[in-house]
C-alpha positions as CSV (number, residue, x, y, z in Angstrom):
1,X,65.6,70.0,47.8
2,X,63.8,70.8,51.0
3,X,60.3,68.7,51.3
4,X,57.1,69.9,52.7
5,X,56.7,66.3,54.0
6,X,58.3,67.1,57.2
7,X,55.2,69.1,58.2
8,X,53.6,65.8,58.8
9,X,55.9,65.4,61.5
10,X,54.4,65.4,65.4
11,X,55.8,68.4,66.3
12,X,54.0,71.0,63.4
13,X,50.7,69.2,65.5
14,X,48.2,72.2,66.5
15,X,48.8,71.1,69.9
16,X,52.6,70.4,69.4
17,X,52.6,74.5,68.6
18,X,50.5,75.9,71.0
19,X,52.3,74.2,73.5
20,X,55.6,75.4,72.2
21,X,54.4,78.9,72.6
22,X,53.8,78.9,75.9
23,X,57.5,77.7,76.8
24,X,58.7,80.8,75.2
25,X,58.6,83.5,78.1
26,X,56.7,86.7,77.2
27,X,58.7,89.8,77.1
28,X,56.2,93.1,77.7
29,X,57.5,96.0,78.0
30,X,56.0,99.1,79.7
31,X,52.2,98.2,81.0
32,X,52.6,94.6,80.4
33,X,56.1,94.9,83.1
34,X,53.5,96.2,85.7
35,X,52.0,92.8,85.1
36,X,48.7,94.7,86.0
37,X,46.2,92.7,84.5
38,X,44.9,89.5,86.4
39,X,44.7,87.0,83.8
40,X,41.0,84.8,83.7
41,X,40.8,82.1,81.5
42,X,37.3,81.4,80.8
43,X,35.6,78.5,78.9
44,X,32.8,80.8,76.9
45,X,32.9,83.0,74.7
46,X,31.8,86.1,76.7
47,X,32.9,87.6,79.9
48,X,30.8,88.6,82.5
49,X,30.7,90.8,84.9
50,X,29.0,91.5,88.1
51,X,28.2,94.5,90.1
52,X,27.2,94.9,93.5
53,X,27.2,98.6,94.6
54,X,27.2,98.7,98.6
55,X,26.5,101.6,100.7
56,X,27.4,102.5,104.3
57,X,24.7,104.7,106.2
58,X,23.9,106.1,109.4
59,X,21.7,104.8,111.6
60,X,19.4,107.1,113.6
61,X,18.8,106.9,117.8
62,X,15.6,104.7,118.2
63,X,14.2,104.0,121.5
64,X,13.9,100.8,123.5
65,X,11.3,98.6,121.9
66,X,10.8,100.0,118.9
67,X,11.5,99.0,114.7
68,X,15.0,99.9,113.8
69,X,15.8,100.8,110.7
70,X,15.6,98.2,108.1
71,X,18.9,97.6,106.0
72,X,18.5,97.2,102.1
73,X,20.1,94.5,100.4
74,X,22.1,95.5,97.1
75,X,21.0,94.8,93.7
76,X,23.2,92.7,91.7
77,X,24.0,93.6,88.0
78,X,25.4,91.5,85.4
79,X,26.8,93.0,82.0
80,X,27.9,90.4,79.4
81,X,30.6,91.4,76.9
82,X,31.3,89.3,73.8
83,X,35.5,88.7,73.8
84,X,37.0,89.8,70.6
85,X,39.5,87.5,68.4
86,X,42.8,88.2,67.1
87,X,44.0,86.3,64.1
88,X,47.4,86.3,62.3
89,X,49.0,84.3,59.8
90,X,52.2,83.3,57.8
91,X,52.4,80.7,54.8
92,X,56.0,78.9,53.9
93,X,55.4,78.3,50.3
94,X,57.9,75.4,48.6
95,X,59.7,77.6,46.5
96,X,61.0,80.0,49.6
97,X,62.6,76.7,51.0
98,X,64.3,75.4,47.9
99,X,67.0,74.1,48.4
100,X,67.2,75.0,52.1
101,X,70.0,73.1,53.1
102,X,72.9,74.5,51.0
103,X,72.9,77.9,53.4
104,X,74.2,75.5,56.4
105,X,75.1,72.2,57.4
106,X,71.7,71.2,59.5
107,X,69.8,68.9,58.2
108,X,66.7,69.7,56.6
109,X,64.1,69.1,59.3
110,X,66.0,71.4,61.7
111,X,66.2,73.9,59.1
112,X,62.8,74.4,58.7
113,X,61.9,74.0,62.4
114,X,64.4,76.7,63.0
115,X,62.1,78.9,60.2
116,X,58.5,78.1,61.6
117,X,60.1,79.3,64.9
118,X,61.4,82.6,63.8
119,X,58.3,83.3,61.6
120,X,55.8,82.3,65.1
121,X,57.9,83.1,67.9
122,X,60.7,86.2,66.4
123,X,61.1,89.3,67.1
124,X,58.7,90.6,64.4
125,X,57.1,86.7,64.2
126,X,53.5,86.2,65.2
127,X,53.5,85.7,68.5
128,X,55.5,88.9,68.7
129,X,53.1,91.1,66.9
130,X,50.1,89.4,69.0
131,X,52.1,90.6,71.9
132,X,52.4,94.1,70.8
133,X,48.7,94.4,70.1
134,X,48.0,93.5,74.0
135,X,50.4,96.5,74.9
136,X,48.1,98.7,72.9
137,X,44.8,97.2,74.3
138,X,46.5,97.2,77.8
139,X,47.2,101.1,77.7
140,X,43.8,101.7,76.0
141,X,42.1,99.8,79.0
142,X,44.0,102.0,81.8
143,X,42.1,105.1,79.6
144,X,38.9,103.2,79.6
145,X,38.7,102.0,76.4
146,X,39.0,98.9,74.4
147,X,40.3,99.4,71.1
148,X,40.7,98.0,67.2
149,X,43.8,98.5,65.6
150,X,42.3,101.4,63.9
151,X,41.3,103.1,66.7
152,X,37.7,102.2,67.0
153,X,36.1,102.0,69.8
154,X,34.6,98.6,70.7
155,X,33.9,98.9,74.8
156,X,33.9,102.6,76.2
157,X,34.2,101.0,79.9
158,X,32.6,104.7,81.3
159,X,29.4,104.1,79.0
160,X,29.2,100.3,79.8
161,X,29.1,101.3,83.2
162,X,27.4,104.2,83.6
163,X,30.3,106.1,84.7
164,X,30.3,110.2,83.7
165,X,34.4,110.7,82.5
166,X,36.4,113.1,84.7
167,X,37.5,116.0,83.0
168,X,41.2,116.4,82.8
169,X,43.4,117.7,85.6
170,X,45.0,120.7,84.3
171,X,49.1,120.7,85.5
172,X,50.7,123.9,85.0
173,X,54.3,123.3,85.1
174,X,55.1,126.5,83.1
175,X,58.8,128.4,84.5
176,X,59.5,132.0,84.7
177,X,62.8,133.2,82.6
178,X,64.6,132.7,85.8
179,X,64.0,128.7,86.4
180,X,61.3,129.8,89.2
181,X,57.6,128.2,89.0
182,X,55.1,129.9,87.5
183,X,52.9,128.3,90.4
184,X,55.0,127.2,92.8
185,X,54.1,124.3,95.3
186,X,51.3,123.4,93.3
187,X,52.3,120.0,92.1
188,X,51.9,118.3,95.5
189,X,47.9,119.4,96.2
190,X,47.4,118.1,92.6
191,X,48.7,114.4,93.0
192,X,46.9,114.4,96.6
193,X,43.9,115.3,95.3
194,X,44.1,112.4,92.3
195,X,45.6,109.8,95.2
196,X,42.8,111.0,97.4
197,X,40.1,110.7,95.2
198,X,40.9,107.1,93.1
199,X,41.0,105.7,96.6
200,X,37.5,107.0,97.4
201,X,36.5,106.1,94.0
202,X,37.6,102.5,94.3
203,X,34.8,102.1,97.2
204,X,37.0,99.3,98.9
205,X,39.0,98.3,96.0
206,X,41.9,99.7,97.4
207,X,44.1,97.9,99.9
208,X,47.2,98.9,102.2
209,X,49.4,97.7,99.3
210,X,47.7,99.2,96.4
211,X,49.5,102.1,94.8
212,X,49.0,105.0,92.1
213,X,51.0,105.2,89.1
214,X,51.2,107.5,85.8
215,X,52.4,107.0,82.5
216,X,53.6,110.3,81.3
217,X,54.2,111.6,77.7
218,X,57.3,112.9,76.7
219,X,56.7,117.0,77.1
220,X,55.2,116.3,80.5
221,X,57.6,114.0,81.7
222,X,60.3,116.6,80.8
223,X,58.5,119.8,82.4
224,X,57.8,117.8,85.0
225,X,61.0,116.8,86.2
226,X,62.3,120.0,85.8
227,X,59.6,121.9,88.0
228,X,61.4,122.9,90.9
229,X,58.9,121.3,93.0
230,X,59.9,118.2,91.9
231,X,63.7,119.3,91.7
232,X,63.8,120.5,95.1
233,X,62.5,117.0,96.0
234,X,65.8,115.1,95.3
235,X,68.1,117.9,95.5
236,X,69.7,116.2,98.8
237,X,69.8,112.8,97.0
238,X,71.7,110.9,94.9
239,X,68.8,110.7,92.3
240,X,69.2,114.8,92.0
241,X,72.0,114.0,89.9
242,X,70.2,111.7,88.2
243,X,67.3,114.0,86.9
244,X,69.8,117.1,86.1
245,X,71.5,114.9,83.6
246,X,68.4,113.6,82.0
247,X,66.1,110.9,82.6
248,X,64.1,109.8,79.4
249,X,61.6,106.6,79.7
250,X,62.9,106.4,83.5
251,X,60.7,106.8,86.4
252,X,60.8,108.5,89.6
253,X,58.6,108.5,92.7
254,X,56.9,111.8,93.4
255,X,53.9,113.0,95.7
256,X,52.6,109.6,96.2
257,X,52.7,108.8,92.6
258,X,54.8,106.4,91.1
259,X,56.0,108.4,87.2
260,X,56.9,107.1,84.2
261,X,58.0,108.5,80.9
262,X,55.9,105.7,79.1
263,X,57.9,104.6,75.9
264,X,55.2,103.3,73.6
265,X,56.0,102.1,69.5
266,X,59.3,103.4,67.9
267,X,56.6,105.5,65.8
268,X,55.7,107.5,68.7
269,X,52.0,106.9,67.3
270,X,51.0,103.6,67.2
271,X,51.2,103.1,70.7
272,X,51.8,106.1,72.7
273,X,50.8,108.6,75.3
274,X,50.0,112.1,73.8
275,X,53.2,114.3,74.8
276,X,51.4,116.9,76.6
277,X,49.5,114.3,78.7
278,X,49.6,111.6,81.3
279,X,47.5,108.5,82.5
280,X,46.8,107.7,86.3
281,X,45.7,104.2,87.2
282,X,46.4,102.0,90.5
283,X,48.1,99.0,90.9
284,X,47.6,96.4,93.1
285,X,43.7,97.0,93.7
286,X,42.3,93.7,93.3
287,X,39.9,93.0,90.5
288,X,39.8,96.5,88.5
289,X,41.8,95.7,86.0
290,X,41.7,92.1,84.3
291,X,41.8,90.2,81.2
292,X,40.1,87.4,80.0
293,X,41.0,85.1,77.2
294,X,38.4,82.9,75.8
295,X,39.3,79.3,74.2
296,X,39.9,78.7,70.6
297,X,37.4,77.7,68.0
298,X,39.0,74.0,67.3
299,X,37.8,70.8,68.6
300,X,40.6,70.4,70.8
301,X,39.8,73.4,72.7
302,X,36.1,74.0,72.8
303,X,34.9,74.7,76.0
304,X,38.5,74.8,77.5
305,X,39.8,77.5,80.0
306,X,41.1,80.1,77.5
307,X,45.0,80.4,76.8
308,X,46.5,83.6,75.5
309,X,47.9,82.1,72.0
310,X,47.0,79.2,69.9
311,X,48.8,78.2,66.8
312,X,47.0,76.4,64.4
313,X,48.9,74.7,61.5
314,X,47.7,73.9,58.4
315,X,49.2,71.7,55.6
316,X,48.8,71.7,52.0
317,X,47.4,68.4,51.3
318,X,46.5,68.5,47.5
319,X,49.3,70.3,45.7
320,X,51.6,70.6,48.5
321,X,52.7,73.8,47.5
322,X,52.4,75.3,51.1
323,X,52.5,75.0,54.6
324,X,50.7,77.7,56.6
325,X,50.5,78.5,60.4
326,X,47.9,80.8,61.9
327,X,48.2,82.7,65.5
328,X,44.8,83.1,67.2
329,X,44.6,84.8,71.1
330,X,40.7,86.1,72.2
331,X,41.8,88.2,75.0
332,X,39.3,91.2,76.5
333,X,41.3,93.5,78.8
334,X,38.8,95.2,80.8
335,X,39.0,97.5,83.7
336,X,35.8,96.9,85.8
337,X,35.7,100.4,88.0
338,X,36.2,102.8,85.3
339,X,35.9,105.6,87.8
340,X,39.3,105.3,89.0
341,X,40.8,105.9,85.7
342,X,42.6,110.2,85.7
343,X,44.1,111.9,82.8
344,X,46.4,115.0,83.1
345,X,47.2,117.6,80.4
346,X,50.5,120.3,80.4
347,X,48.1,124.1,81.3
């Protein structure tokens, strides 16, 4: 019979765990690949964030001797947000791990390392479904919004910041019965205009390397790449065949716009782009888009630059019926110049 005793061993510690979980290498798919948010550990429970909004002007002809015009320093605003906490647990109970060691030749230790591992760090383990959560607070944060799992809204980053919402840009990518556009050579204007007008939003944010990308649903994605504006594109490239045989959740490069066909949850719903829509963010403009994880709420790591995950074991001592092992991240992703945020919807 398997024994709870070997919880008691040094590596079921709190800091044995956490540790552990940072060796494993996180796997994000979609947003999370971008690897667009600039992680900032902090050591309090709040992040802030400052705001200094600078103007250029034009300074008028004076004569010889006289006052110029007086420049105006900037006011400085801060905004405090409190950084919410995600919590997740699992509890090995004696009876699931009787008699552990007749399904394999490993001894009993190993056995039960091998199940704390899979329950923290498996494919549907804790670790796993902490990761999925950021995914869906990532792709809330590139709409302006930061999200509970219900779909409440905690931060609306265009209210915190006194930012009015663009209405969405209408695409028609509509075909007449003979493959023609409905509005032909309309596509390109419309991404120029949203390239154009995030860079001017982001008031300096944007540098030589930054870039615009869209996560398109599934119906846009597929009129889209079958516009003939688009088609005629790569119809002298290789990619040409590419998109005639079908291209889902691939991406393609297009009027200055880097597109994907954003695959979200296996649900479609959970975490997903509406079909008929798409999302425009950039990437690579320094300091709009960033997440900050605050430290845990033990001893060990009060007041401590944040880390994503902590695991936190806890032991049965009076019965010792159980063994239990809780998941804990406080991160806040945050994008900090809601203004450059677009949304797109099929006309």
């Amino acid at each position: 019979m398997a024994s709870l005793d070997v919880f008691h061993q040094d590596i079921f510690s709190e800091i044995a765990l956490t540790t552990a979980v940072e060796k494993y290498p996180f796997k994000p798919t979609g947003i999370g690949d971008l690897e667009l948010f600039e992680p900032d550990p902090i050591r309090t429970t709040a992040l802030a964030v400052e705001q200094r909004q600078g103007k250029l002007v034009l300074i008028p002809f004076s004569d010889r001797g006289e006052e110029g015009t007086q420049r105006t320093t900037e006011k400085r605003q801060a905004r405090y947000f409190d950084v919410p906490r995600l919590m997740h647990s699992d509890t090995i109970t004696a009876q699931e791990i009787q008699n552990i060691r007749s399904f394999g030749s490993e001894t009993e230790l190993m056995q039960i390392e091998t199940e704390v591992a899979r329950r923290v760090n498996g494919p549907t383990g804790l670790t796993s479904n902490i990761e999925y959560t950021w995914e869906y607070q990532r792709l809330a944060a590139i709409q302006g919004l930061c999200l509970d799992a219900d779909g409440e809204v905690k931060f609306d980053w265009f209210q915190e910041f006194g930012i009015t919402k663009p209405s969405d840009i209408v695409f028609n990518l509509q075909l007449n019965a003979d493959g023609s556009a409905v509005k032909p050579n309309s596509i390109r204007p419309l991404c120029n205009n949203i390239v154009r007008s995030m860079a001017r939003k982001s008031q300096g944010a944007f540098v030589p390397t930054t870039e615009v990308y869209a996560l398109a649903g599934d119906a846009f994605w597929d009129e889209l790449t079958n516009h003939p504006d688009v088609t005629k594109t790569y119809y002298n490239w290789a990619a040409a065949q590419e998109l005639r045989q079908g291209n889902a959740f691939q991406a393609m490069r297009f009027g200055g716009i880097n597109w994907f066909n954003y695959r979200g949850s296996d649900d479609a719903s959970t975490i997903h782009v509406a079909t008929n829509q798409a999302k425009f963010f950039p990437k690579g403009a320094p300091g709009i888009f960033k997440v900050a994880y605050a430290p845990g709420e033990t001893f060990e790591w009060v007041n401590t630059p944040g880390k994503p995950i902590y695991i936190l074991p806890i032991f049965d001592t009076q019965r010792k019926m159980w063994w239990k092992v809780e998941a804990y991240s406080y991160p806040l992703h945050i994008c900090t110049r809601p203004e450059v945020l677009f949304s797109a919807v099929l006309g």
